[in-house]
VEXDREN-2710 file (C-alpha; in Angstrom, 1 decimal):
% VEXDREN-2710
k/r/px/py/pz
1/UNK/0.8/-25.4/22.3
2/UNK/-1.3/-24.9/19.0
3/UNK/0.9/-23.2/16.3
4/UNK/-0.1/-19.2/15.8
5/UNK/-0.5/-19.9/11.7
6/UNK/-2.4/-16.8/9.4
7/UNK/-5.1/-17.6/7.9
8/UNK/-3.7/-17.3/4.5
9/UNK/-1.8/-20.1/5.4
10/UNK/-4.8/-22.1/6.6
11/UNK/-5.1/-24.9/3.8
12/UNK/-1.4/-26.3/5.3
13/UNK/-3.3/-27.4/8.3
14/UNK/-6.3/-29.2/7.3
15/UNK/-6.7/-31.5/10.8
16/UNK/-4.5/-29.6/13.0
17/UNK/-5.1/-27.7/16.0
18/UNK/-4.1/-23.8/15.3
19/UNK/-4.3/-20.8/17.2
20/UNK/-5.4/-17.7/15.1
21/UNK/-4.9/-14.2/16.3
22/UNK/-7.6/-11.3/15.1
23/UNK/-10.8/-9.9/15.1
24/UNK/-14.2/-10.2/15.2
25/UNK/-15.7/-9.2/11.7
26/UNK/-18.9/-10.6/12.4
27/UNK/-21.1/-13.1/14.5
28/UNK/-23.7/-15.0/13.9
29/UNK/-26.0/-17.0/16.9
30/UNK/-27.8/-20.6/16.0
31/UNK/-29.3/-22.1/19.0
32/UNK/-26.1/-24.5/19.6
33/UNK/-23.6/-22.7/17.0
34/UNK/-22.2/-19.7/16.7
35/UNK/-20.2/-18.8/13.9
36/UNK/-17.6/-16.0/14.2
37/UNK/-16.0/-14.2/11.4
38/UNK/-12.5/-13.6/12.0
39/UNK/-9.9/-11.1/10.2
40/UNK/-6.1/-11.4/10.9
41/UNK/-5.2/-9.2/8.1
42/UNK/-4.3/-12.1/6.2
43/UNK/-7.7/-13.5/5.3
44/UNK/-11.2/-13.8/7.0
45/UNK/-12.1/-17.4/7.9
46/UNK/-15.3/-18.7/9.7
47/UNK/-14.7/-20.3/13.7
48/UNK/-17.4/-22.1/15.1
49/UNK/-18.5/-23.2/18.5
50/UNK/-20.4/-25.5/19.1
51/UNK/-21.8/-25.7/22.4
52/UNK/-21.2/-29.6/23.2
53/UNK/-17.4/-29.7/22.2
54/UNK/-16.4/-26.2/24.5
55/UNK/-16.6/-25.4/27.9
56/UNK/-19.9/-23.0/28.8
57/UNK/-18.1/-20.5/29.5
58/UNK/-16.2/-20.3/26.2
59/UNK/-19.4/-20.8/24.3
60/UNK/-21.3/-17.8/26.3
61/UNK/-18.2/-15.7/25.2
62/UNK/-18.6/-16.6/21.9
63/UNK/-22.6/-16.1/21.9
64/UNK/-21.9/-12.2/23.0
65/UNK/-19.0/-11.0/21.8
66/UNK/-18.7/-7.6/20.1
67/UNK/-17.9/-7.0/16.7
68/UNK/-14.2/-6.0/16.2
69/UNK/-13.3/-7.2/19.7
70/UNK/-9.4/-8.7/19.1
71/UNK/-9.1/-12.4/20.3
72/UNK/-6.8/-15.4/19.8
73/UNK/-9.1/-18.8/18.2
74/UNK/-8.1/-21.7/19.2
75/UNK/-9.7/-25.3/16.9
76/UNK/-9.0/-27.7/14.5
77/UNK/-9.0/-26.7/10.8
78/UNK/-11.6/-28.3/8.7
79/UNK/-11.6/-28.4/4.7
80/UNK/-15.7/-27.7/3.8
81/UNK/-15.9/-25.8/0.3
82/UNK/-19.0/-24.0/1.8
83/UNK/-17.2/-21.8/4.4
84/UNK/-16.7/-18.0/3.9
85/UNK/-14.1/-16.5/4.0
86/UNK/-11.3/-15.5/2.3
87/UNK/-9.2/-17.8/0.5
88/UNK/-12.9/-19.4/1.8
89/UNK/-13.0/-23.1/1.8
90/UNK/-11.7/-23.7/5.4
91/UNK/-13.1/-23.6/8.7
92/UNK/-11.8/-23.6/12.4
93/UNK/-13.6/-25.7/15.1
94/UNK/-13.2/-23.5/18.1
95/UNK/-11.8/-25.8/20.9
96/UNK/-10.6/-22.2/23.5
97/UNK/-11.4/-18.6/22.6
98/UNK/-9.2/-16.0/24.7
99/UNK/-10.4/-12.2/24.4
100/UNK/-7.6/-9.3/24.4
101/UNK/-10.0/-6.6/24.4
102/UNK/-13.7/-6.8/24.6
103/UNK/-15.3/-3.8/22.6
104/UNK/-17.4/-1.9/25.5
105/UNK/-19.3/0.4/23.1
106/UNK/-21.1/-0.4/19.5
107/UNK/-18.9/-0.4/16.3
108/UNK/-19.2/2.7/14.3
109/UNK/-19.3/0.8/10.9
110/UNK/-21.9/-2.3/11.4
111/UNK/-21.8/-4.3/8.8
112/UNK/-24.6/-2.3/6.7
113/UNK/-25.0/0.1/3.8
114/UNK/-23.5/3.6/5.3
115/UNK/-23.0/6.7/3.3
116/UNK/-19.9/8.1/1.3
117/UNK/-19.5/10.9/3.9
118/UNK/-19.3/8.7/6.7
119/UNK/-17.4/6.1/5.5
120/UNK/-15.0/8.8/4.6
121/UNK/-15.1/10.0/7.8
122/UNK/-14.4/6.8/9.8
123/UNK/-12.2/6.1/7.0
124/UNK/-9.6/4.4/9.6
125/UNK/-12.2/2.3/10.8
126/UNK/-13.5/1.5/7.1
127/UNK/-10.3/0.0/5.8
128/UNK/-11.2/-3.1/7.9
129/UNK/-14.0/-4.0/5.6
130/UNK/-13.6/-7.4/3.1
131/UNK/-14.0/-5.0/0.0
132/UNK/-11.8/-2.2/1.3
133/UNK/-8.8/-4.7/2.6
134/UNK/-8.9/-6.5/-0.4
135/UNK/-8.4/-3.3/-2.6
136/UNK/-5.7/-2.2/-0.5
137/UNK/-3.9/-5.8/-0.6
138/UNK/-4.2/-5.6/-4.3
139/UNK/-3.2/-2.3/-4.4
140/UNK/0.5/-3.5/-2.2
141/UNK/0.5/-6.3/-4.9
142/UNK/0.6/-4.0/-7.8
143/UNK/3.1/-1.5/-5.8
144/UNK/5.5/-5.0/-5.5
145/UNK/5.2/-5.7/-9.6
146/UNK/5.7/-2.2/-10.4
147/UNK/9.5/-2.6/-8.6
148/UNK/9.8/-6.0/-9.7
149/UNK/9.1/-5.7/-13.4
150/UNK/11.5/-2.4/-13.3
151/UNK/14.3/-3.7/-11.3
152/UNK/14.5/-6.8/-13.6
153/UNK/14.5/-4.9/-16.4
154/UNK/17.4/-2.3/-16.5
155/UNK/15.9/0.5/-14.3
156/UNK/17.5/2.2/-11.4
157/UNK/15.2/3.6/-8.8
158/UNK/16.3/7.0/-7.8
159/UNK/14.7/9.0/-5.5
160/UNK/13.5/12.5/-6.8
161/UNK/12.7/15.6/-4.5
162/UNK/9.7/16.2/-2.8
163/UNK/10.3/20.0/-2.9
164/UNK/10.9/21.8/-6.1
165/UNK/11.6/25.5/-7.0
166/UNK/9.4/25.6/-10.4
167/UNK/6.5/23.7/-12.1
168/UNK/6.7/20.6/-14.3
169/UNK/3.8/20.7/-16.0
170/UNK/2.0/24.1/-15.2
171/UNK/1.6/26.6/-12.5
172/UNK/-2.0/26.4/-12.1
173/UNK/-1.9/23.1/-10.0
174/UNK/0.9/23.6/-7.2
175/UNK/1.1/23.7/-3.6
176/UNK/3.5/26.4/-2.4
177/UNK/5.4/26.7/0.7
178/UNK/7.7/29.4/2.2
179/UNK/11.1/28.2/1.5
180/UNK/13.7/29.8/3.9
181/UNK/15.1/32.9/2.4
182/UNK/14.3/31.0/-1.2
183/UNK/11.4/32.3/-2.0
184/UNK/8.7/29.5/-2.6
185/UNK/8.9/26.1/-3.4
186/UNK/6.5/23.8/-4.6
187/UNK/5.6/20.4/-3.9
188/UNK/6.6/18.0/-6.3
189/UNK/4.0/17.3/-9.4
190/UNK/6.2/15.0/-11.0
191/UNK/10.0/13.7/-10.7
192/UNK/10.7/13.5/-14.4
193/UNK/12.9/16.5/-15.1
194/UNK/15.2/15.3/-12.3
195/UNK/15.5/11.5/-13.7
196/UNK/15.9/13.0/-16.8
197/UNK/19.3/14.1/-15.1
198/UNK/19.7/10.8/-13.6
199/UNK/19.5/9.1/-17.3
200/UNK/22.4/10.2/-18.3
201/UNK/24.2/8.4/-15.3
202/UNK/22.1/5.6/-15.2
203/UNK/20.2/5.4/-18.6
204/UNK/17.3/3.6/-17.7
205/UNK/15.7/4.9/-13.7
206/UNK/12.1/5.4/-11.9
207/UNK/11.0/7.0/-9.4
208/UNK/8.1/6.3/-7.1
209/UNK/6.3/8.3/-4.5
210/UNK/4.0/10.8/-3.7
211/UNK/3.0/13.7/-6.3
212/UNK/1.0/16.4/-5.9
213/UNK/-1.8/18.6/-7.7
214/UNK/-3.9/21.3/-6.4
215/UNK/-6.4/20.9/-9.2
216/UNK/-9.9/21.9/-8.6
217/UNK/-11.4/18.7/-9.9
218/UNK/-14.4/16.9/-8.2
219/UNK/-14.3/13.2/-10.6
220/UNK/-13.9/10.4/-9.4
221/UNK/-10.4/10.1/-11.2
222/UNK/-8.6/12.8/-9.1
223/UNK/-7.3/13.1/-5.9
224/UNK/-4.7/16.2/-4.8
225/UNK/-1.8/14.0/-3.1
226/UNK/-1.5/10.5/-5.2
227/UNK/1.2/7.8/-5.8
228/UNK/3.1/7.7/-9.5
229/UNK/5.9/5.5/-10.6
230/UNK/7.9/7.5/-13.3
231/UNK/10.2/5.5/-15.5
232/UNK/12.8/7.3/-17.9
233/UNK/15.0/5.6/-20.8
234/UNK/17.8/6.8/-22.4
235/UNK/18.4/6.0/-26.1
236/UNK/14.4/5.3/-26.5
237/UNK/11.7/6.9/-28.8
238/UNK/8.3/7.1/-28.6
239/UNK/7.6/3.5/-30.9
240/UNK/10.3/1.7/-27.5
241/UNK/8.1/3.5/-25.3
242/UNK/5.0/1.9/-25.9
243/UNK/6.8/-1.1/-26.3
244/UNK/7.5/-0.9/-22.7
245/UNK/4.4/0.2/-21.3
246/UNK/2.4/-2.4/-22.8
247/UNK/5.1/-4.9/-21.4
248/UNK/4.8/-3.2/-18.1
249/UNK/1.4/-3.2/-17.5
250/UNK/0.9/-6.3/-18.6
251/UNK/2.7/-7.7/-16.0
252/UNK/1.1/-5.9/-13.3
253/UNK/-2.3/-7.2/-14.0
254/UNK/-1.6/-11.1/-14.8
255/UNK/0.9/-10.8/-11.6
256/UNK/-2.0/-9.6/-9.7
257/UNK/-4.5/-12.3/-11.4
258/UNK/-2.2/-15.1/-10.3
259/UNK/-1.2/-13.9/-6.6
260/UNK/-5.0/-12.1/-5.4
261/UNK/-7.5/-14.0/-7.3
262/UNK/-9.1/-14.6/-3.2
263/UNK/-9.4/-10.4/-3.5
264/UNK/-10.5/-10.3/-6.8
265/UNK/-13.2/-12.3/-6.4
266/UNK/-14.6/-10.3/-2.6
267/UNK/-14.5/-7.4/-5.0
268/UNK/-16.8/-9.5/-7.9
269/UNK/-14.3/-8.5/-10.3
270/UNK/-14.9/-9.9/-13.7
271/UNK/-11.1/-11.1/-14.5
272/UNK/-11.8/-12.4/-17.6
273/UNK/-11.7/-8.8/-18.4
274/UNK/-8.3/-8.7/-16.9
275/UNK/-6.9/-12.0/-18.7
276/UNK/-7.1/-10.4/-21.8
277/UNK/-4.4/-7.8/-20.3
278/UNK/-1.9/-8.9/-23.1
279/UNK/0.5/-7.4/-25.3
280/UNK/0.1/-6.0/-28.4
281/UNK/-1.8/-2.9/-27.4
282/UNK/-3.9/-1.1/-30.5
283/UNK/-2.9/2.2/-31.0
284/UNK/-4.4/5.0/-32.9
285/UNK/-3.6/8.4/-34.0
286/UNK/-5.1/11.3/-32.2
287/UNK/-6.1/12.2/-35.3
288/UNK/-7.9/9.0/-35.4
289/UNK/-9.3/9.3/-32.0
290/UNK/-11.0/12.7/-33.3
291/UNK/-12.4/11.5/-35.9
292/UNK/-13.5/8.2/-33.7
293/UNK/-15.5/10.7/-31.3
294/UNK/-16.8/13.0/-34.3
295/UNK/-18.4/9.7/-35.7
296/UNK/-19.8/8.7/-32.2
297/UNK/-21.6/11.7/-31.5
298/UNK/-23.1/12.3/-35.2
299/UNK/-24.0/8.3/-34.3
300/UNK/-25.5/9.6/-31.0
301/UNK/-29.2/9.9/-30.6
302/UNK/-29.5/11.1/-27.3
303/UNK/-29.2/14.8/-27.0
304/UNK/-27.3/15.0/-23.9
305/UNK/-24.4/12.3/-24.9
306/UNK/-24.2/13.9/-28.3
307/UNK/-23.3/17.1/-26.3
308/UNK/-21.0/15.0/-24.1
309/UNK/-19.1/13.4/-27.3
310/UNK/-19.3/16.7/-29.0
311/UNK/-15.4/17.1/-29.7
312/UNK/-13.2/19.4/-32.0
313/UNK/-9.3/18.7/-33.2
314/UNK/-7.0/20.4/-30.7
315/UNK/-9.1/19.7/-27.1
316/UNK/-7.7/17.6/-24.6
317/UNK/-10.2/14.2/-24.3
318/UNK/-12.6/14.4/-21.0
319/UNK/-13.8/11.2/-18.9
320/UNK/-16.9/11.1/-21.5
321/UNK/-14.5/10.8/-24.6
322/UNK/-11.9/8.9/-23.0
323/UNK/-14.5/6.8/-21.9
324/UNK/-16.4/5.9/-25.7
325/UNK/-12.7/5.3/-27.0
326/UNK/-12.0/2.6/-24.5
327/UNK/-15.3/1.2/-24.8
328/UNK/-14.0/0.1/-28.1
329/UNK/-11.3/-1.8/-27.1
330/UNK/-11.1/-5.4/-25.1
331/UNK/-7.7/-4.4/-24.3
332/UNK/-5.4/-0.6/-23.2
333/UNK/-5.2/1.7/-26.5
334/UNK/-2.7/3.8/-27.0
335/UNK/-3.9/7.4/-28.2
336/UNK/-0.7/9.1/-29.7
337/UNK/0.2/12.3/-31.2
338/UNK/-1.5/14.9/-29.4
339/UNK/-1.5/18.8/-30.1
340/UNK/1.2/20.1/-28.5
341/UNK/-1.3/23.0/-27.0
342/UNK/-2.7/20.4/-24.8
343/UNK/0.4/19.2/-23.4
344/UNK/3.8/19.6/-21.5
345/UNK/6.5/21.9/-22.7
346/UNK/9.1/19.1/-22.5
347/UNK/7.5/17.0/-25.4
348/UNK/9.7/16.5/-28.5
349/UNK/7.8/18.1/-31.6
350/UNK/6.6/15.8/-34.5
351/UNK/8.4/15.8/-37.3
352/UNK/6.8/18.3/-40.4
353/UNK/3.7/19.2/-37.6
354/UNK/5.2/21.6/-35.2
355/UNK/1.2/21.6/-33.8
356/UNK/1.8/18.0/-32.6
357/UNK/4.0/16.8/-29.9
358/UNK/5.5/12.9/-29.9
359/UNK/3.4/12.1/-26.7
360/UNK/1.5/9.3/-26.0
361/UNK/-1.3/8.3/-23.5
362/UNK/-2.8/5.1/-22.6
363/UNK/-6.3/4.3/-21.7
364/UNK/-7.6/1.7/-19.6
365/UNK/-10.6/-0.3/-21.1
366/UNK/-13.8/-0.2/-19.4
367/UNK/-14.5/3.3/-19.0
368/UNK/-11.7/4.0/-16.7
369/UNK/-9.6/6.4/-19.1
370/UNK/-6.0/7.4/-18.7
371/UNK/-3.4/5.5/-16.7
372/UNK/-0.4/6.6/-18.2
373/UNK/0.7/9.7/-19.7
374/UNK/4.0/9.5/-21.6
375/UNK/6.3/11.2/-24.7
376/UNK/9.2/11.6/-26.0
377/UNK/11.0/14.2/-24.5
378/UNK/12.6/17.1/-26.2
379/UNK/16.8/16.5/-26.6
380/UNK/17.6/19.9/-28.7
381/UNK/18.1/22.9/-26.4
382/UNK/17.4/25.4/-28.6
383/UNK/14.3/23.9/-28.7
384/UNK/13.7/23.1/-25.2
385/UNK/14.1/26.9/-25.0
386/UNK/12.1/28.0/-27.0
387/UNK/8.8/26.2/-25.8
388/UNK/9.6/27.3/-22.1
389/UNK/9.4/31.1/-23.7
390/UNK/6.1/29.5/-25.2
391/UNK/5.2/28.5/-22.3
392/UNK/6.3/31.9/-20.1
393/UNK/8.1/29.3/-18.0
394/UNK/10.9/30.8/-16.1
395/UNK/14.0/30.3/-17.7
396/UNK/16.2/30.8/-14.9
397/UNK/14.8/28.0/-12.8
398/UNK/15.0/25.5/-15.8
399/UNK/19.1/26.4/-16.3
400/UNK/19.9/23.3/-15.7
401/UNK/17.5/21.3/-17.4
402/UNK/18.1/22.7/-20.4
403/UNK/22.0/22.3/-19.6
404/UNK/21.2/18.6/-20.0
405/UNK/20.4/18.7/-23.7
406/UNK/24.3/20.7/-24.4
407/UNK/26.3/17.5/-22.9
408/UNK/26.0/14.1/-24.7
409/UNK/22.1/14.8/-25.5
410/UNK/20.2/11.6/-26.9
411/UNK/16.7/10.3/-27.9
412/UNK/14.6/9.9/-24.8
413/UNK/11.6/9.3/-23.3
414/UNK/9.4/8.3/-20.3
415/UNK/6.0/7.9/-18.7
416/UNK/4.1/8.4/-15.7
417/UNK/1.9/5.7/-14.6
418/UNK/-0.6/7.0/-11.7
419/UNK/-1.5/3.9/-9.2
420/UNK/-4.7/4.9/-7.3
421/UNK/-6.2/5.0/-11.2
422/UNK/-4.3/1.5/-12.2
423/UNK/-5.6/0.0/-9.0
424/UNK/-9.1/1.6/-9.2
425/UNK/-9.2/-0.1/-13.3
426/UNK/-7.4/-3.4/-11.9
427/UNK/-10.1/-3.6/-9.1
428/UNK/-13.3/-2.6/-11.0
429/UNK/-14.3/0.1/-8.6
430/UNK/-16.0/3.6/-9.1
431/UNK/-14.3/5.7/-7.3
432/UNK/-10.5/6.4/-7.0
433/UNK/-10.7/7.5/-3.6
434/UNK/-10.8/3.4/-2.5
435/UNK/-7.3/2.9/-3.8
436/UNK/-5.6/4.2/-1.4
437/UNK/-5.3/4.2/2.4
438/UNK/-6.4/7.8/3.7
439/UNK/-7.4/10.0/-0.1
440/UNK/-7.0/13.4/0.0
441/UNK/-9.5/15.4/-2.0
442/UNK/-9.9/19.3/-2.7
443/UNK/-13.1/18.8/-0.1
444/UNK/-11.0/15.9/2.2
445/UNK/-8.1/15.8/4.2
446/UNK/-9.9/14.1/7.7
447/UNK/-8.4/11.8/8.6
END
């Protein structure tokens, strides 16, 4: 019996009969060959009959079967640097081909240029595409480093609730839900306020899950329901914290570099882009960054980008501005000090400018803005109180919280890195909704 191997395992076999068990991406017919495609969900990696070395009957299965059908591949593994596929480099010589199910009707998604809508639509078909299983296997990859790098590194992983009774960052952008006799509750924007809890147990913890935002916002940056790994750190100010996220991401994109290269490369990423993913980060002031953009669009000569840079101290950066900032930079940047008016009621105050908060975002180079939004969090409660009356938060439902700040308060501070835009930067695609599985949108949730 051949031995069932995957086809990312293919190079260990190089002369040996295997047996391969997958689908048909695609076929091609030439007089006495036929080349088949196969996908395992491993790799892709080009069979071929050849009509002399097969029985007739094998090689007339080969000539018309459908796309997607699922099979087993028998052959011997060949090294020929020519062969497609991905790692590529390898090809089977089909000695038995077995069908387990013949598709009886044509595939929806031929391998063609089909629109957005209706990729979207057969979006559980689409995710067996080369570019979309690549993203998706990078995507797992960057999931794995995110845990790794944390875990090795001090952090706890604590799981934060899904269902919450009050906002974390605004009320606008919440899903409600009848809650028993409770009232509402909301579904979850961030877990932060909880591992702020968990710190003080712990002192350094993440969480990582699903959060949730019901803003109206059609880019291609936003989706409603989206995965964010959240850490926290006790004892840590805002100078540590960026410390941390440069070391942090850093590690997610050489570990995906050195372990997907096969993906990167279906995708025709540019990872020299990616190599330079090294600490230090620059950073600059958001005073700075305001005076960057002013300069840019007095710089400008089109009309229409100078009314796209067009920017004033105390607005929040758009996808235009974040996007001249990064193109800047070969590397993240670190925007810091932001107007407190533009940000979360949590953030600690700067020190002499109550009109600036100790917060801190970083932006991906490339035009693919913010991937992590972080600060230093507030640890007086008199002041904690005061910005939720700023704020016309309800203080009743942040008791607790603020209770935090009156027993053994410290210096602390934490981040929120969101994945589908990490992967989406990491990848080189346009749109966020390819970075994960099945996106929800304010227009989408089919399938």
């Amino acid at each position: 019996m051949a031995p069932i191997i995957r086809v990312e395992q293919i190079a260990d076999y190089v002369g040996q009969e295997v047996t391969l068990r997958g689908w048909v991406y695609n076929r091609t017919h030439k007089g006495k060959l036929v080349f088949l495609l196969i996908r395992d969900g491993y790799g892709f990696v080009q069979c071929v009959a050849f009509s002399k070395d097969v029985p007739a009957e094998v090689f007339e299965m080969a000539v018309h079967i459908p796309q997607e059908s699922s099979v087993l591949v028998t052959g011997v593994v060949r090294a020929d640097p020519r062969a497609p596929g991905v790692p590529g480099g390898y090809e089977v010589g089909i000695t038995g081909l077995e069908t387990v199910q013949a598709v009886a009707e044509d595939y929806p998604i031929a391998l063609k240029e089909h629109g957005v809508d209706f990729l979207l639509d057969n979006r559980h078909l689409w995710i067996r595409t080369q570019s979309q299983w690549a993203i998706l296997r990078i995507r797992a990859t960057v999931i794995r480093a995110i845990r790794d790098w944390l875990d090795d590194h001090g952090f706890t992983n604590m799981d934060t609730p899904i269902l919450t009774p009050a906002a974390c960052e605004g009320t606008t952008t919440l899903f409600g839900t009848p809650y028993f006799d409770e009232g509402i509750a909301y579904l979850a924007q961030s877990g932060q306020l909880y591992n702020e809890a968990n710190i003080f147990a712990f002192s350094r913890v993440y969480c990582f899950g699903p959060t949730f935002r019901a803003e109206k916002s059609k880019t291609r940056r936003h989706l409603t329901e989206f995965w964010m790994v959240e850490p926290e750190i006790a004892f840590c100010d805002l100078d540590e914290l960026m410390e941390i996220e440069e070391q942090f991401i850093s590690y997610i994109v050489q570990r995906v570099l050195k372990e997907r290269g096969p993906e990167l490369r279906v995708l025709g990423r540019d990872t020299s882009a990616l190599e330079r993913i090294t600490p230090p980060f620059p950073r600059i002031s958001y005073d700075e960054a305001a005076e960057r953009l002013a300069q840019l669009a007095a710089e400008a000569e089109d009309p229409e980008q100078k009314a796209l840079l067009a920017f004033e101290w105390g607005m929040d950066f758009g996808s235009p501005h974040e996007t001249a900032l990064t193109q800047q930079f070969d590397k993240p940047v670190f925007v810091y000090g932001y107007p407190t008016k533009v940000k979360a009621f949590y953030m600690e105050p700067w020190p002499g400018r109550p009109e600036v908060c100790k917060s801190v975002d970083l932006l991906a180079p490339e035009g693919y803005g913010e991937i992590i939004g972080g600060s230093e969090r507030i640890s007086s409660p008199e002041v904690l109180l005061e910005h939720i009356h700023r704020d016309k938060l309800p203080e009743e439902a942040f008791q607790w919280y603020i209770e935090l700040r009156k027993f053994g308060s410290v210096p602390h501070s934490g981040f929120g890195l969101g994945l589908e835009r990490t992967v989406t930067w990491i990848c080189g695609i346009e749109h966020i909704r390819e970075a994960i599985a099945f996106p929800r949108t304010i227009k989408r949730i089919y399938p």
